[in-house]
DODO-349753 format. One line per 5 residues: number of its first residue (from 1); their letters; for each residue x negated, y negated, z of N, C-alpha, C. Coordinates in steps of 0.05 Angstrom, whole numbers. Each point is the difference from the previous one (the first is absolute). Layout:
BEGIN
NUM) a) X,Y,Z,X,Y,Z,X,Y,Z  ...
***
This chain:
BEGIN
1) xxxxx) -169,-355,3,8,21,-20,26,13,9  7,10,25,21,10,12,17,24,-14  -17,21,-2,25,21,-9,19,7,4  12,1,-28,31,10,-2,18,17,27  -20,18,8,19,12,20,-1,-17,28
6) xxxxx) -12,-19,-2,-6,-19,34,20,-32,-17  25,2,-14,6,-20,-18,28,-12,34  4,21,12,20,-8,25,-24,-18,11  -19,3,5,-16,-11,25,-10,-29,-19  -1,-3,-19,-6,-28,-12,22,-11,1
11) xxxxx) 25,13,-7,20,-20,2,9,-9,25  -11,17,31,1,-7,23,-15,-31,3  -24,14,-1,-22,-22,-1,13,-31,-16  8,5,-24,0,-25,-15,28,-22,13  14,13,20,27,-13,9,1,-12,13
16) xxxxx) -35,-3,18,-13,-16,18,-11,-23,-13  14,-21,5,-16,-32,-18,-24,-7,14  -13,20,25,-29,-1,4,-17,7,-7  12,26,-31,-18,13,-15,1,-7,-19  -27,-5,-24,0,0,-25,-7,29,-13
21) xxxxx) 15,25,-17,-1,12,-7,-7,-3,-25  -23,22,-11,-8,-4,-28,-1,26,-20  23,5,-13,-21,31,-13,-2,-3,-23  -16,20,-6,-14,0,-29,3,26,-2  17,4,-25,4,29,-22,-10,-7,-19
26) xxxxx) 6,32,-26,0,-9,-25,25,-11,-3  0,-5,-23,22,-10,-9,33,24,-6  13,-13,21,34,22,-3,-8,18,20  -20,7,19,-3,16,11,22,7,19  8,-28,12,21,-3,20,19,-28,-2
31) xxxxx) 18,-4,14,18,-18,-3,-10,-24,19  6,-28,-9,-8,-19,22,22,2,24  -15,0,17,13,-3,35,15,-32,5  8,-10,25,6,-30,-7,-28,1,22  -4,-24,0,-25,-12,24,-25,16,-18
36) xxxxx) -1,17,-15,-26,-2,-14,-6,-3,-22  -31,-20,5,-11,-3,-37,-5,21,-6  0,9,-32,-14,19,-8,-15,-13,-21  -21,16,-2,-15,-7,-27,-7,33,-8  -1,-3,-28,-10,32,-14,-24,-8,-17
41) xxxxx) -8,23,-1,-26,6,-24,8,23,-19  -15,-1,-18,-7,24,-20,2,26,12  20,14,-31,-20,27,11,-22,-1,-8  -18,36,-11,-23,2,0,-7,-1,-25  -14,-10,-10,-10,-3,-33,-5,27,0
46) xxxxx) -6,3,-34,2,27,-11,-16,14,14  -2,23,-7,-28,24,7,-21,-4,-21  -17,-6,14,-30,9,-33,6,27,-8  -11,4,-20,-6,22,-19,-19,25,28  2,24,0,-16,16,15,13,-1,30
51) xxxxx) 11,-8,6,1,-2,35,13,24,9  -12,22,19,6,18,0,37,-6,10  15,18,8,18,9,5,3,-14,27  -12,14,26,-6,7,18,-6,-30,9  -8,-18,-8,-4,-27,-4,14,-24,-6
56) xxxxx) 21,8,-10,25,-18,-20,4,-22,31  2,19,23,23,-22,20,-14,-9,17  -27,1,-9,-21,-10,22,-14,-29,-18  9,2,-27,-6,-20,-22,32,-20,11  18,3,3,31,-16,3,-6,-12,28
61) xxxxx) -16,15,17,-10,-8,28,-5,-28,2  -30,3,-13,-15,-13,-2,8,-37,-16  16,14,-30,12,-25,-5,26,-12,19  5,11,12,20,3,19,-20,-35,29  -17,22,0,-12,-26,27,-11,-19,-6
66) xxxxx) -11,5,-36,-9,-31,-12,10,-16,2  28,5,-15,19,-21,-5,10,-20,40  -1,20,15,10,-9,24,-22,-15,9  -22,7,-4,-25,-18,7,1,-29,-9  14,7,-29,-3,-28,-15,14,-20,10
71) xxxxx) 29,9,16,22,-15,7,1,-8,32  -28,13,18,0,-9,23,-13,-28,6  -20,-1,-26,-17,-27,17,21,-22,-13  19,-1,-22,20,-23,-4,20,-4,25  14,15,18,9,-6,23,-12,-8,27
76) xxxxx) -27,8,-10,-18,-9,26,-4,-35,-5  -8,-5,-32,1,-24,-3,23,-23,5  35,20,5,17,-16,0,1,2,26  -20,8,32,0,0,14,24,26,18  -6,15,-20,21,29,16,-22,24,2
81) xxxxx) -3,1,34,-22,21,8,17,18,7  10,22,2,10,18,12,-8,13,29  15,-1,18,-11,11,30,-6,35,-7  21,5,-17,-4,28,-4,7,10,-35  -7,16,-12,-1,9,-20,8,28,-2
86) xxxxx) 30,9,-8,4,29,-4,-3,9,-25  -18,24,-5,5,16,-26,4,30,0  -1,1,-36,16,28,4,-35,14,2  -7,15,15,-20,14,1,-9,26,-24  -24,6,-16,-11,7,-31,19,-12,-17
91) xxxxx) 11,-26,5,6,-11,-38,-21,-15,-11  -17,-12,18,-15,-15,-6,4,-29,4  30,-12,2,10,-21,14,-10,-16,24  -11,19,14,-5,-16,33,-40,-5,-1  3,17,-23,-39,14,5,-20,-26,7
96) xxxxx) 3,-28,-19,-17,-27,-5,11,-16,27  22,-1,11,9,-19,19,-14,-4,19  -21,18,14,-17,-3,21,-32,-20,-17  6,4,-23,-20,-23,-11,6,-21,-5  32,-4,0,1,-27,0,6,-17,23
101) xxxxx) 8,11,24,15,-7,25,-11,23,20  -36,-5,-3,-7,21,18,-3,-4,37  20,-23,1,4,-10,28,24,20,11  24,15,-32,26,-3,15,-3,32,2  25,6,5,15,31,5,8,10,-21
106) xxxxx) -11,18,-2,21,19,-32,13,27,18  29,-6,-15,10,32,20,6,12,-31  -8,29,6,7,24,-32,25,20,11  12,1,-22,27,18,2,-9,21,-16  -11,20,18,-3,31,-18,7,21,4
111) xxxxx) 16,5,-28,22,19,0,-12,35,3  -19,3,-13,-22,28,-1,-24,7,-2  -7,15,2,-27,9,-6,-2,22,-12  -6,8,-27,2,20,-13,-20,27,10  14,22,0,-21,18,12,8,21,-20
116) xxxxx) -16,18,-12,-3,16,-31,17,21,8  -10,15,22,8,20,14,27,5,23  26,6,-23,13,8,27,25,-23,-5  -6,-21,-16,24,-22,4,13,1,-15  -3,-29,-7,15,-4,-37,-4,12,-16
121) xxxxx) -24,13,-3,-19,13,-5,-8,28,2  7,23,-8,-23,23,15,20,11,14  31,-9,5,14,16,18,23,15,-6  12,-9,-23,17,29,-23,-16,9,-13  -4,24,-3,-17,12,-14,13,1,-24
126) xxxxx) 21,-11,-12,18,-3,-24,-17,-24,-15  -6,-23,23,-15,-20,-13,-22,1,11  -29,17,-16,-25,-2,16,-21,-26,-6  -14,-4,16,-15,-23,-5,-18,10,-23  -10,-20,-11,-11,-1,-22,-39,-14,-2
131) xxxxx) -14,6,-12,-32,-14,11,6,-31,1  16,-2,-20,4,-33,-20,14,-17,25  23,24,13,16,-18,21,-25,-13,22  -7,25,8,-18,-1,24,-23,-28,-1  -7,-7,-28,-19,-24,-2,22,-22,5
136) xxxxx) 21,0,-11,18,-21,1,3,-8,20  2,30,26,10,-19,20,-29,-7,25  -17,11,-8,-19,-5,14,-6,-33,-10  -2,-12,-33,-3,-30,2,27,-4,0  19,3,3,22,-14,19,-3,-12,28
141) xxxxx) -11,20,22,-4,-3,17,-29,-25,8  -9,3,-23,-27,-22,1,18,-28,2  16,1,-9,7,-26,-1,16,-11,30  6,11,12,24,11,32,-32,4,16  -18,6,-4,-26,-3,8,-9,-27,16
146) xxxxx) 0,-20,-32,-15,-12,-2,12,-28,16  35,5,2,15,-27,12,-4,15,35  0,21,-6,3,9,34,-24,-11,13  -25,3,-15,-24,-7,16,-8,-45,8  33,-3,-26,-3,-31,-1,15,-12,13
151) xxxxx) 19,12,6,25,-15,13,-6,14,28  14,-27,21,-3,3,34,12,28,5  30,4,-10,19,20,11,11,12,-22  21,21,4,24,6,-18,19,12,20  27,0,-17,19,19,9,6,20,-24
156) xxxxx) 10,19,12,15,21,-17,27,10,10  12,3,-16,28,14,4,7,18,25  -21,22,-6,16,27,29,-31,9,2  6,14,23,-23,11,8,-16,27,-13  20,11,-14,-10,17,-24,-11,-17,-4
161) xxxxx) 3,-21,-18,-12,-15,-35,-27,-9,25  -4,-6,17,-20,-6,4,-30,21,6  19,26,16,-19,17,-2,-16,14,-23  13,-12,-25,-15,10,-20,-28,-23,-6  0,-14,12,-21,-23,-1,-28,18,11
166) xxxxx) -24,-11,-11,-28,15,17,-1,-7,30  -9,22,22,10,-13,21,-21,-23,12  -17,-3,-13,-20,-31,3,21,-20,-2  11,4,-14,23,-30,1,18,-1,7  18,30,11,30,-7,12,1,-23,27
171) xxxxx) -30,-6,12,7,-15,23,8,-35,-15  -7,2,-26,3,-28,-14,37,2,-7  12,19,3,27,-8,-10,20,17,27  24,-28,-5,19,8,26,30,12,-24  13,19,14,18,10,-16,32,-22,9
176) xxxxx) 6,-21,-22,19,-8,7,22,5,-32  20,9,-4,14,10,-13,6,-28,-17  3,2,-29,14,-31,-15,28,-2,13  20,17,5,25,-10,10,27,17,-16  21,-8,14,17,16,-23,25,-18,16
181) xxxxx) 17,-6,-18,28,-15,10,15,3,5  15,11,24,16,17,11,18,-16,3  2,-24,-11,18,-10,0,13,-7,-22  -4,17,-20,13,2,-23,-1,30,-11  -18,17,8,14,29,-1,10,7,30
186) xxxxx) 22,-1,-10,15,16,23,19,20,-6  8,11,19,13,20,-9,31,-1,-4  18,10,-27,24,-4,-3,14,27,6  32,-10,-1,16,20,-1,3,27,-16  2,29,12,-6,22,-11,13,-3,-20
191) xxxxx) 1,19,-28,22,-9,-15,9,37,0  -4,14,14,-2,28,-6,-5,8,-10  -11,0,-30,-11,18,-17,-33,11,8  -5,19,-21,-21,11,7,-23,-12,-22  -18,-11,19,-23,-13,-26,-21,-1,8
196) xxxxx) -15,6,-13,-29,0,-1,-14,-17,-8  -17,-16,15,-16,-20,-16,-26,0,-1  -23,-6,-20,-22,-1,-4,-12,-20,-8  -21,-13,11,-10,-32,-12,-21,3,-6  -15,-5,-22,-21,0,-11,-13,-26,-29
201) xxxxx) -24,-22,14,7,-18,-36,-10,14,-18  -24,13,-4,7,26,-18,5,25,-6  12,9,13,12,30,4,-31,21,-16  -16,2,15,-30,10,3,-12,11,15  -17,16,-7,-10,29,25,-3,-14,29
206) xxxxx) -22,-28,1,-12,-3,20,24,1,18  25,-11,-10,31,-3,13,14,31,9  -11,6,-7,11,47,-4,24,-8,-11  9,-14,-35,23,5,-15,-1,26,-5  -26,14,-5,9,31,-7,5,14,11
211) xxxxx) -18,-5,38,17,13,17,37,-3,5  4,-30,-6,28,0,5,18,12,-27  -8,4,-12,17,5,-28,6,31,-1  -21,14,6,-4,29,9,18,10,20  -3,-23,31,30,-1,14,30,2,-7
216) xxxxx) -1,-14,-25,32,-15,1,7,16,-20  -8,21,-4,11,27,-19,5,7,20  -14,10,27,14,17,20,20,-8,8  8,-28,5,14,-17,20,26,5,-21  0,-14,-24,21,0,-15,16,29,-6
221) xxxxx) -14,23,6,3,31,1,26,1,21  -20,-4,27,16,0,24,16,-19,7  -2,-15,-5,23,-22,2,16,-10,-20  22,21,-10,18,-17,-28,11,-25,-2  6,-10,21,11,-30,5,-17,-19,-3
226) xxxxx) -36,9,5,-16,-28,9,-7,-10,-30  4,-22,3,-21,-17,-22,-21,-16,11  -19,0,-17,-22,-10,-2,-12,-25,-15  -7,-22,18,-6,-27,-16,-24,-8,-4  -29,-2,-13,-16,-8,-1,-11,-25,-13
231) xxxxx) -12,-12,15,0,-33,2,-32,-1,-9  -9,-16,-26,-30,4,-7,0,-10,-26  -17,-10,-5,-5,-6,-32,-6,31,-13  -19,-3,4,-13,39,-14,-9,-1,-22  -12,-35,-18,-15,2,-25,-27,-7,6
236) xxxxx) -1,-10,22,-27,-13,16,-15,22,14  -23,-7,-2,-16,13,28,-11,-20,21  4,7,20,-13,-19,19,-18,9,14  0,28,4,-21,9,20,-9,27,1  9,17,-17,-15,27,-24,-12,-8,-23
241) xxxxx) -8,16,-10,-13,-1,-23,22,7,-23  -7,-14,-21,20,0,-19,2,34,-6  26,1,-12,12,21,-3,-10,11,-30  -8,25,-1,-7,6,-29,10,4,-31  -6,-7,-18,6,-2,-17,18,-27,-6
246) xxxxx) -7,-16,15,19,-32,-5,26,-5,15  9,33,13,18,-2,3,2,-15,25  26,-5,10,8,-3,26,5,15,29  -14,0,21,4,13,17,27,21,7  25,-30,-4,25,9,1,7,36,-19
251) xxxxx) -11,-12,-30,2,19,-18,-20,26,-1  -23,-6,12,-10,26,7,18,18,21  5,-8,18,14,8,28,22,20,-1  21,-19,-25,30,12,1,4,11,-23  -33,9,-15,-5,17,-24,6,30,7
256) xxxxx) -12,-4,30,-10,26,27,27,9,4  4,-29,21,21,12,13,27,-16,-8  16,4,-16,26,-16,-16,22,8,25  13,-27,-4,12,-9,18,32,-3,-11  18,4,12,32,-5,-16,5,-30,3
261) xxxxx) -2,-16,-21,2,-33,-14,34,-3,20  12,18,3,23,-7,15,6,-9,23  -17,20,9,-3,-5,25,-32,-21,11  -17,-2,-6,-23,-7,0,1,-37,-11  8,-10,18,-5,-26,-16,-32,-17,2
266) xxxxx) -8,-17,-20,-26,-9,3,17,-32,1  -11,-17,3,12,-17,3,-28,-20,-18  -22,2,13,-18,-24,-17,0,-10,26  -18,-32,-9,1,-22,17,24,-10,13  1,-6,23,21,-8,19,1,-27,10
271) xxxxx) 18,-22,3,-3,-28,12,-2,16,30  -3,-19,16,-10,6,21,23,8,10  26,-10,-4,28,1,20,10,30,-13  -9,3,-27,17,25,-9,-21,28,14  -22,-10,7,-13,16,10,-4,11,30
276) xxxxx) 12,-25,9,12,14,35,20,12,-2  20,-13,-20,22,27,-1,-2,32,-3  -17,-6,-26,-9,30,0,-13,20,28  -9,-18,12,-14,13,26,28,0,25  13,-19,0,27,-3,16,14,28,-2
281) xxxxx) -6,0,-29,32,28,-12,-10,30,7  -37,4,6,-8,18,1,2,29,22  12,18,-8,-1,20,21,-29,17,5  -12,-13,-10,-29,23,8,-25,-21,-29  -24,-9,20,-10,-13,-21,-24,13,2
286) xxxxx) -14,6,-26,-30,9,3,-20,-16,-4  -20,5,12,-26,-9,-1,-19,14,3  -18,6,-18,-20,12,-9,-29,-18,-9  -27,10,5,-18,-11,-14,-23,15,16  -24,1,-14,-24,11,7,-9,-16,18
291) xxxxx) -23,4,20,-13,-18,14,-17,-23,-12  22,-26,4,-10,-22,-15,19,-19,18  2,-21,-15,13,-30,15,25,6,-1  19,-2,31,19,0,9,20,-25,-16  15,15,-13,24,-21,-24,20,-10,28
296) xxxxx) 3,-30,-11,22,-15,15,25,10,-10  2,21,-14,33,8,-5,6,16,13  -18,11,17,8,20,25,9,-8,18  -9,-25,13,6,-24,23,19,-5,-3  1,-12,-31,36,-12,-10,15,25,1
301) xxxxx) -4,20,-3,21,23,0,5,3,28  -22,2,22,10,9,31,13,-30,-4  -3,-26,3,10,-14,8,33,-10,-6  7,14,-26,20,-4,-16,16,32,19  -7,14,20,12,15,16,-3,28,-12
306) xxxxx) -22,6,-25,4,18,-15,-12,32,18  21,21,-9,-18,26,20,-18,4,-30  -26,8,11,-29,-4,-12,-10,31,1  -2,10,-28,-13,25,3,-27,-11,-14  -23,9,12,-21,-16,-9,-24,26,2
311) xxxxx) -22,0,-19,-20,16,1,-12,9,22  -8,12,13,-15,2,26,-24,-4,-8  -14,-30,-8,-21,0,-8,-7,-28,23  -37,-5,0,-2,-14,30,12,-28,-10  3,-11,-26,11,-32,1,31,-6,15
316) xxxxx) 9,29,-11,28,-1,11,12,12,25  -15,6,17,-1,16,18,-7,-25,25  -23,-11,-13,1,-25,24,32,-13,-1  7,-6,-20,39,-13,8,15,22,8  -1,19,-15,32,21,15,-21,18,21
321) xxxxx) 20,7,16,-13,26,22,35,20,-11  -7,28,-15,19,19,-4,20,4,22  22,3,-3,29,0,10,-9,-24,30  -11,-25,-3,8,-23,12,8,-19,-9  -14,-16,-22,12,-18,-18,8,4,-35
326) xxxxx) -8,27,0,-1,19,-35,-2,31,1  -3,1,-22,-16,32,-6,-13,-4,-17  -27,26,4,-19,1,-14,3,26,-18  -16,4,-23,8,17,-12,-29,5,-11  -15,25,-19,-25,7,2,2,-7,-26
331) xxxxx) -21,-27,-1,-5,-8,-31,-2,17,-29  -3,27,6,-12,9,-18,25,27,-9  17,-9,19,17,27,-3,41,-13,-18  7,7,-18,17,-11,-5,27,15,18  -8,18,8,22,12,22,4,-10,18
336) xxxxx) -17,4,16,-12,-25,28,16,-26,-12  -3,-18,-17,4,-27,-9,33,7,-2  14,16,-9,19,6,-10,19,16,27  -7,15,17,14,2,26,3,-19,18  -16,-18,0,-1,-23,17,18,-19,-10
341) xxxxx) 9,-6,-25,11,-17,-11,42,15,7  -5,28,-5,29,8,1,4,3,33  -20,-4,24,0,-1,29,9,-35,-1  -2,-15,-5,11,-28,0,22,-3,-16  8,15,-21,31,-4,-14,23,13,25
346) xxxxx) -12,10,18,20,24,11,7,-23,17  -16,-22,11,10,-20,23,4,9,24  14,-14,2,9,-2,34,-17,-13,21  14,5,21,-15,-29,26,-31,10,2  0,17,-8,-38,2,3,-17,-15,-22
351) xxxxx) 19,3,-22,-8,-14,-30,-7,-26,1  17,-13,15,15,-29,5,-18,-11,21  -12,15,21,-12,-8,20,-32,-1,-13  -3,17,-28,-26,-11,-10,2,-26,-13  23,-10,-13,-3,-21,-17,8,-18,21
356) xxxxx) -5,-6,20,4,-25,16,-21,7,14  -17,18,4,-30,-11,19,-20,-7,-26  5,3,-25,-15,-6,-23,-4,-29,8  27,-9,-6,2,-28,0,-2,-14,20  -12,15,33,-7,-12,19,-16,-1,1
361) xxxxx) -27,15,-20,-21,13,-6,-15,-34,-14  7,-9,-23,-1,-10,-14,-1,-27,15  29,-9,14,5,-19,23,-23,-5,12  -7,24,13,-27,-4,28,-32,-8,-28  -2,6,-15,-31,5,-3,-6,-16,-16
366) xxxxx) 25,5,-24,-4,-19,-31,3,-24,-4  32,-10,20,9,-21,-19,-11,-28,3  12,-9,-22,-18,-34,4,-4,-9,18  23,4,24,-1,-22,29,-19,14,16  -7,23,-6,-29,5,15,-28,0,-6
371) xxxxx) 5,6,-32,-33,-9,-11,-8,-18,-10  18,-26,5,-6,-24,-29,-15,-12,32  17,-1,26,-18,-15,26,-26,15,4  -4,25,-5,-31,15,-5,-23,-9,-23  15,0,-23,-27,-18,-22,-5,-29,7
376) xxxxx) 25,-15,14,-10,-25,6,-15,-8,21  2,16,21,-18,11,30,-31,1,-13  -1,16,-17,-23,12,-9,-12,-22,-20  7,-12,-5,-7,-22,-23,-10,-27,23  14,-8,10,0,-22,28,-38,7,15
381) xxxxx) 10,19,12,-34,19,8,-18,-3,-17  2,10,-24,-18,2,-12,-19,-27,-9  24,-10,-9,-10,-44,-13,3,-16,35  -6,11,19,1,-16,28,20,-18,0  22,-5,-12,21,-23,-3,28,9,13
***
């Protein structure tokens, strides 16, 4: 199955003509690698009539591991056993594989564990949890359950994302990071101006867009020169709850807090190259988000040399330590968010000495050349090969 974010470590794997690599997506999920087959399945047939809410993604699960079920015993017939089997842990992808190849290894890549209280969840009191949420994510978690109790191992990202796991099972998962490529964000030449940057794919609470938006009234106050670039789709939701009345997160936000179109650029979706630039050109970049899954655009920002004003919340707190590799600023305060941001426009060798231990930060823990030899360590062990 091999998820998307472990896509460096298959293409490691596949460059070896002693490995046969195999994944299975839906269809478009991801791009073909060279050295691997892919084969896809369906998505999920409709919903019946009545299925509660709370239920919808535990129904996509399920068709989710049928279809993979259906496609394991035809490879077994063309004589391809797998030593080891990675999936993405609650899609329902990895769940049947121990029934069909209950000789081999399944390793799970799990990103979270939903907890009601306090996270994604339960922890702006701007966005309170809801009864409806609370069922959702309790059978969410049934499903992240049910591969954890099936599969040998997992990894997760950081040691946050794992501590939110029940602690019966953190001894089943080792924290090895997907990676980040430091050898393509790097850091460019200052250009002197004053800019601010913000990355978000949908500029949405769980992200604190309202905390940052609330900011960049102060910032743009106190700083007449700085402009501000924000990088995000903002018609999507990815990881709040939709925004009310149909609207868009974006458009709820800057209903609040309106922003000068002059200074304030949004940009949309970014190719990847126009999007290191933007992080290259940046004099002060923020990062914000409630206690939830640590975004690889923070990585790419320290690693792209960016000085990082970031929430003092625990996802982001495991990467920066305040005036060593960033600054922290108090999630909840747009002053706090907003002094911290005009303490990094001011620069100087103390400024400069944060954006180069970022990116030594990033160097030592994240980048590919140190964790792609960790998932394959761990994979080797696990399938005895």
């Amino acid at each position: 199955m091999f998820p998307g974010q472990l896509g460096r470590v298959m293409e490691t794997l596949a460059r070896d003509p002693a490995n046969s690599v195999v994944h299975l997506s839906q269809t478009g999920n991801i791009a073909g690698l060279p050295g691997v087959r892919r084969l896809s399945y369906p998505a999920a047939a409709p919903l019946p009539a009545g299925v509660p809410p709370y239920l919808h993604k535990m129904h996509a699960s399920v068709c989710a591991a049928t279809e993979v079920a259906s496609l394991l015993p035809k490879l077994r017939a063309e004589g391809f056993v797998p030593d080891i089997t990675v999936a993405y842990g609650g899609r329902g992808v990895g769940t049947f594989v121990k029934d069909v190849y209950p000789e081999r290894a399944v390793l799970g890549h799990f990103e979270w564990y939903s907890n009601a209280r306090g996270f994604e969840y339960g922890f702006d009191p701007a966005h309170a949890l809801t009864a409806e949420n609370e069922m959702a994510l309790r059978m969410q978690n049934a499903e992240l359950l049910v591969d954890l109790a099936a599969f040998d191992h997992g990894v997760t990202p950081t040691g946050w994302q794992r501590s939110t796991f029940p602690p019966e099972f953190r001894e089943k998962l080792s924290v090895i990071h997907d990676g980040i490529d430091t050898d393509f964000f790097t850091p460019g030449a200052s250009k002197g101006e004053e800019i601010v940057t913000y990355v978000s794919r949908g500029l949405e609470p769980v992200r604190g867009f309202h905390q940052f938006a609330a900011a960049a009234q102060k910032i743009l106050a106190a700083r007449p020169k700085c402009r501000i670039v924000v990088v995000g789709e903002g018609s999507q939701v990815f990881y709040s709850r939709k925004a009310p009345g149909g609207r868009s997160w974006r458009e709820v936000v800057l209903e609040k807090f309106p922003l000068d179109p002059a200074r304030v650029h949004f940009t949309g979706w970014l190719q990847r190259r126009e999007y290191r630039e933007v992080l290259r050109a940046s004099s002060a970049h923020v990062y914000l988000t409630v206690p939830y899954v640590l975004s690889w655009s923070l990585l790419e920002a320290m690693s792209a040399g960016c000085l990082v004003v970031g929430s003092r919340t625990p996802p982001v707190e495991e990467a920066i330590a305040h005036r060593e590799n960033g600054l922290l600023a108090d999630y909840f305060s747009a002053q706090s968010i907003a002094d911290a941001v005009c303490e990094a426009l001011e620069g100087g060798a103390p400024m400069q000495a944060l954006r180069q231990r970022a990116r030594e930060t990033v160097l030592e823990r994240y980048a590919y050349e140190r964790v792609v030899p960790q998932h394959i360590e761990l994979m080797q062990r696990l399938s005895g090969r």
